[in-house]
N, C-alpha and C positions, 0 to 999 in steps of 0.2 A: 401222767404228770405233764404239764405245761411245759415248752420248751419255746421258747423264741432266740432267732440268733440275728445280730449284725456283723453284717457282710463286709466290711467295704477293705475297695483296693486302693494300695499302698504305692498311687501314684500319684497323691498330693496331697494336701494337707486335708484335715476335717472340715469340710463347711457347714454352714447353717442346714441346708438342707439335710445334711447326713445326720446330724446332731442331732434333729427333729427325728427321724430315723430311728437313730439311737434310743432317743428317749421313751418316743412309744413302745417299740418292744421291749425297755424296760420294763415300763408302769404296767403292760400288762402281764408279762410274766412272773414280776413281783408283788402283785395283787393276787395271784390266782397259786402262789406259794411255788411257785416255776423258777424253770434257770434261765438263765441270760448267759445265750453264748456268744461270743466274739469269735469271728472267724473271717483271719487276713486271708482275701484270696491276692496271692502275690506269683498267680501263675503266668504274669508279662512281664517275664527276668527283663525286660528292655526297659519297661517303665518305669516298672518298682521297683523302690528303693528305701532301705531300712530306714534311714532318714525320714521318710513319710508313717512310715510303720511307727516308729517311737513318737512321731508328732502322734498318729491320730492315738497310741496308748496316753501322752500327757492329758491330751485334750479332754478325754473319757474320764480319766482319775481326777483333773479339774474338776469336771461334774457332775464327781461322784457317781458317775454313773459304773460301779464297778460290775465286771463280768466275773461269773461262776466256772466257764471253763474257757479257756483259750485254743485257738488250730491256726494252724499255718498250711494252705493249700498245697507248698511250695513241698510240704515232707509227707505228704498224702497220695502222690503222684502212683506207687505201687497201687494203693486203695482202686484208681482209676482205674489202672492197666488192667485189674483182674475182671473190673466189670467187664471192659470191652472185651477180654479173651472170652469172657461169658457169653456177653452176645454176638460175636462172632459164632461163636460154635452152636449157641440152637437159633443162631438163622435172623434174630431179631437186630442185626447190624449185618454191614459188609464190605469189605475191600474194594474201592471206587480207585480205578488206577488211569482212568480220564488227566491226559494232561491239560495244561492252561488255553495251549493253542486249540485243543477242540472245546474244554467248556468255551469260548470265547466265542469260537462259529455257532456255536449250540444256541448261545445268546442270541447272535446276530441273526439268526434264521428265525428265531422266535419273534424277535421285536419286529421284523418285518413283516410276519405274520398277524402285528397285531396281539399277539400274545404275552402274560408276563413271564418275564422271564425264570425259568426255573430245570431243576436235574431232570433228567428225562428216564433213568433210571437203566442206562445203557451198560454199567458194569452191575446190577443186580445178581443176574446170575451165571457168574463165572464162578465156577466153584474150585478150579485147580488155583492153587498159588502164584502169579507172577514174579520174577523175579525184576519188578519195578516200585519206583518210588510210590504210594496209596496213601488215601485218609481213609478214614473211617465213616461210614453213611449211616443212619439208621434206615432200617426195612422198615419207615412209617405205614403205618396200620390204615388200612383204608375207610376209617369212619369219622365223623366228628365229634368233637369236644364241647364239653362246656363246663363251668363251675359256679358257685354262687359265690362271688366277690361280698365281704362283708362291709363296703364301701357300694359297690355300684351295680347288685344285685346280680343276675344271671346272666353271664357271657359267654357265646357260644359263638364257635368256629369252625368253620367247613374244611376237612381235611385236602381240598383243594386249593386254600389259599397257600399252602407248604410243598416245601419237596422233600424228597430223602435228605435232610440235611446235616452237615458234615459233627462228627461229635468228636474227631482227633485228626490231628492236620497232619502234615506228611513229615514235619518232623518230630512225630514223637507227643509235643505238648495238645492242652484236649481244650476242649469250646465254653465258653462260660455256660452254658445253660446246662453240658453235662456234669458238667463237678456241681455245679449250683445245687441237682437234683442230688448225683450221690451224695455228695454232702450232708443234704438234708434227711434223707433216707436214714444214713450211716448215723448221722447224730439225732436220730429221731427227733426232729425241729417236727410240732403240730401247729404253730401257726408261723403267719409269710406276712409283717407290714412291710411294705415299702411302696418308694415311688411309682404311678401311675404310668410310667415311662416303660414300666417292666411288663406290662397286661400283655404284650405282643411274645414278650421272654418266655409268660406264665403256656401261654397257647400251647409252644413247643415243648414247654416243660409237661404237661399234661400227658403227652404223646412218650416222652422218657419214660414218666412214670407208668403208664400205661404198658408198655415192653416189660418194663422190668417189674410187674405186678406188685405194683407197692402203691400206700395208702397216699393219698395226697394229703396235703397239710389245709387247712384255711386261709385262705387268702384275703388279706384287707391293702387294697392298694389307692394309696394316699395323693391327694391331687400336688402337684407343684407349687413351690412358695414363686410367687410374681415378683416382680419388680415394681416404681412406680408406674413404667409403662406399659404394666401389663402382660409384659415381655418374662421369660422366664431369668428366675435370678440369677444375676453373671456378676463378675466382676466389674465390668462397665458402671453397674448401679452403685457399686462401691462395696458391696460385698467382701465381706473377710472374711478369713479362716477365725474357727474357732480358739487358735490361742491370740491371735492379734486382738478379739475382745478382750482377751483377761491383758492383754498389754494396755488396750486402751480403756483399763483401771472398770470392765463389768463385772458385778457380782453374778457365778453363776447359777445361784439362784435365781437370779432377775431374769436370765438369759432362756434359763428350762423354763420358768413361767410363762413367757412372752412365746416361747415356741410351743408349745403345749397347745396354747389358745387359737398359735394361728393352723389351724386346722382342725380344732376339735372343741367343742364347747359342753358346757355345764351349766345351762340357765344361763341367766345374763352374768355369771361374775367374773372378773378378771384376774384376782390375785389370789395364787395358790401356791400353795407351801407345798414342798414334794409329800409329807404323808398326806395332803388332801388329796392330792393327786393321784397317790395308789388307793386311795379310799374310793375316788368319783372315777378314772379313768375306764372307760369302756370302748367298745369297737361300732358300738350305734352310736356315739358321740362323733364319730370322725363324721367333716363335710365332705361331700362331693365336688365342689366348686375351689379352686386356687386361692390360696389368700395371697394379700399383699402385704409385704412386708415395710415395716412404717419405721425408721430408724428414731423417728422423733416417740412414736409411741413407747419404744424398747428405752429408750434415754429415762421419760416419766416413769416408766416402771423401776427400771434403776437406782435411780432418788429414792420412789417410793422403800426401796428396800435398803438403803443407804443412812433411812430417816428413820427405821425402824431395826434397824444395828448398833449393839450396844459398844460405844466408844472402846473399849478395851479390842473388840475381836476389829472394829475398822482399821485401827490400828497398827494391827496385825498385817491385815489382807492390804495396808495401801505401805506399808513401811518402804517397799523397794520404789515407789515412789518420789520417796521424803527425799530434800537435799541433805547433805550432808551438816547444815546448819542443824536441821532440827532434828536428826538422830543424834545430835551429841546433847540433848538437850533430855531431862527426866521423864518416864514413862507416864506418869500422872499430870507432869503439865502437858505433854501432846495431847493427851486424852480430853484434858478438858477444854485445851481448842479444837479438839475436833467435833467434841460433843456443843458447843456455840457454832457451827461451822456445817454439820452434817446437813441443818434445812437450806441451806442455799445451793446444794451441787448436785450434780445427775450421775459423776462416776468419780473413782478413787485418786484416778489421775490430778482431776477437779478438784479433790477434797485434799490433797497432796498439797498441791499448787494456793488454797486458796487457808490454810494454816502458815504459811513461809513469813508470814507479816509478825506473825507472834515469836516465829525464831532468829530473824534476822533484821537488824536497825537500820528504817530504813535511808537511801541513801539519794536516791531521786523523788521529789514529791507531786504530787499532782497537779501541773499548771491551771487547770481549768477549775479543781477547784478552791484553790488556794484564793484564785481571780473574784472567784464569784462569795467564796465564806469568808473571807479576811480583811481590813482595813485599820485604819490607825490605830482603833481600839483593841486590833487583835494581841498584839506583843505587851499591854499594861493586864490586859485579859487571862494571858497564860503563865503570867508572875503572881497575880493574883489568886490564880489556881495551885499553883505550886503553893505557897506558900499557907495555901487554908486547908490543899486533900493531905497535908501531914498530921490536921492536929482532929481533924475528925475521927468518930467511928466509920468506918467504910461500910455502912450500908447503901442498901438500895434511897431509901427514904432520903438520909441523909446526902446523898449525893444529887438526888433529883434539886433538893434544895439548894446544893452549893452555885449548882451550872442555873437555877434562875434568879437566887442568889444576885449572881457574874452580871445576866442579863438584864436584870431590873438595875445593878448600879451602874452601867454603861449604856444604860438606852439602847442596849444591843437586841435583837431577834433571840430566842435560845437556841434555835437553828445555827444561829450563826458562831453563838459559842462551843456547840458542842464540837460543830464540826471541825470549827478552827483545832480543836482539841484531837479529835477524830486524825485529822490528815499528820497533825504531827505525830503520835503516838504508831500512825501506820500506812503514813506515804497520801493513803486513798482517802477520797471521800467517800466509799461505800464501803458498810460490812457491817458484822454483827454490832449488836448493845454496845453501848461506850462504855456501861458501866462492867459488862460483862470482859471488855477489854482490858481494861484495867483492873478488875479484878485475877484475872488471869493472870497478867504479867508480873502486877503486883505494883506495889506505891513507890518503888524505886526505882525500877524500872521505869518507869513509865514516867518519874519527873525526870529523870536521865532524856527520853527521846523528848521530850518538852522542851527540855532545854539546849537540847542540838539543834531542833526546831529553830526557835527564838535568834540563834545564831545567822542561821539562813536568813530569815528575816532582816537580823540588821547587816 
């Protein structure tokens, strides 16, 4: 059976990059009828903090990306202990009781020499017990390694670029790359994506596994998402954590599509829905090269999927959004400003902010364009309107009618009438149909804000 797990530790919030993470060992575990395990390694009690722990579970259940089993590093620690008692005892580790003050000359004798610096293997073979402080070394194997990366084909390492290196420090807690491995081992994980950062991790891990005669898993390790500068993604670029997009009103939908792509492709298309996703997602689709991350690309995608949500569920997903105007306002009229409203905006926040005109009367109007659409004939123009959209049928036809109607008996531009209409019904001079405005609000409304308008006016 397929097994994939993500890893991450619970010393800050989820980011983009982890999320990408995330998602590929979803899609491939979940296409191939696999599990998806989650596993907090939270074995830097100084770092971690449950607080990061319950963000990076939100973030995950945001994007549906749910896990089939859960572990905490942090209650596994006996699991550990026994490996090591194991390999202490047939020889395949060992008690290094080297204090700081000699690794330190060891270094310095080294780098003098020209050499890089590494263990020299000075407590190998002490076999009586001390009664002093130790870590734990592995007795690394004197051959070399290699594996076939399903990203970046065949990597191979010289067991002299390592030394015996440390797999539990001298108080007690143990090294990421050995829990990394038992971990893996223990939860039978058969494949390994992640970041490109870890190929160096993968080398020593090889060398674990190698000791402890266990199968290694596949490895597909995934290049870095960039910055504009090429640089890798930080915070500096503007980078957020994965729940500050759903604050800054993204569909997670948009969010898995747009990272899906940026490192892994399917012909030239862009927009996929997660069952495309388990449908196309493979391991020869991952690139080898960094993508860069486009915030404006991520934005168009967001609309795109914004435009193609049926008003009832945006709704839903932007209500905490909404002012408090237009939650006291009925379910079916937000709906239908938002369904006039959904092609003009890139996120919910947007779509929040740019329905508020249909819930609340407005009370500053817009100098520039009042300036430029209004003059004497505007205030004979908007009584004449009032006084004809009562006795009409409200249609489309019929309205197109009335507003050039307006303009052929005023010599006016129809520009100029509608808009005069436009700005008092909703402050602005831009935004959807006039008539879809007024249909919305409705024939009373709407000669209500008309005639608050006109007041301004005089």
């Amino acid at each position: 059976m397929v097994r994939l797990r993500f890893a991450p530790s619970p010393t800050g919030h989820l980011h983009i990059g982890g999320l990408r993470t995330a998602l590929y060992n979803y899609l491939y575990a979940k296409k191939h009828d696999g599990a998806f395990v989650l596993r907090i390694e939270d074995t830097d009690l100084e770092r971690s903090s449950q607080v990061y722990t319950e963000s990076i579970l939100e973030a995950l259940k945001w994007c549906g990306l749910n896990w089939d089993e859960i572990y905490y590093q942090s209650q596994r620690t006996h699991i550990y202990q026994s490996y090591i008692d194991s390999m202490l005892k047939n020889g395949t580790a060992y008690k290094c009781y080297c204090t700081k003050e000699r690794l330190e000359e060891l270094k310095k004798t080294q780098m003098e020499k020209g050499e890089n610096p590494h263990y020299d293997g000075f407590c190998k073979n002490i076999k009586e017990d001390l009664n002093k402080p130790y870590v734990v070394r592995i007795n690394l194997p004197q051959k070399d390694v290699s594996f076939v990366d399903s990203v970046h084909g065949e990597l191979k390492f010289s067991y002299k670029e390592f030394d015996d290196f440390i797999l539990q420090r001298s108080d007690g807690s143990f090294m990421y790359n050995f829990t990394n491995v038992v971990d893996d081992i223990d939860m039978k994980i058969t494949h390994v994506i992640r970041g490109d950062d870890h190929i160096t991790n993968t080398a020593k891990q090889l060398y674990i596994y190698e000791v402890l005669s266990a199968k290694v898993p596949q490895f597909a390790h995934i290049p870095m998402i960039l910055g504009p500068d090429k640089k890798r993604l930080s915070k500096r670029h503007g980078a957020q954590s994965v729940l500050e997009y759903k604050q800054m009103g993204f569909l997670p939908q948009s969010l898995l599509n747009y990272l899906a792509r940026l490192g892994w492709s399917s012909g030239d298309e862009e927009i996929f829905s997660m069952q495309k996703l388990l449908e196309l997602f493979d391991l020869e689709g991952l690139n080898k090269s960094p993508a860069v991350f486009d915030q404006k690309k991520l934005l168009w995608l967001n609309g795109y999927y914004i435009r193609n949500t049926q008003a009832e569920e945006l709704l839903n997903l932007s209500y905490d959004f909404l002012s408090q105007n237009c939650k006291s306002h009925e379910k079916k009229y937000l709906e239908k400003a938002i369904e006039v409203m959904k092609p003009r905006v890139e996120t919910l926040v947007e779509l929040a902010q740019s329905i508020e005109f249909f819930c609340t009367r407005p009370i500053f109007y817009e100098e520039k364009g009042i300036k430029k659409y209004t003059n004497q004939n505007t205030k004979q123009i908007l009584l004449d309107f009032i006084d004809k959209i009562k006795n009409i049928e409200f249609t489309h036809d019929n309205f197109q009618a009335l507003i050039n109607d307006l303009a052929s008996k005023y010599n006016e531009k129809v520009v100029n009438v509608a808009q005069g209409i436009r700005i008092a019904l909703s402050g602005k001079s831009a935004g959807p149909a006039l008539f879809d405005m007024i249909e919305i609000m409705g024939i009373d409304e709407s000669i209500y804000r008309i005639k608050q308008f006109l007041e301004k006016l005089s």
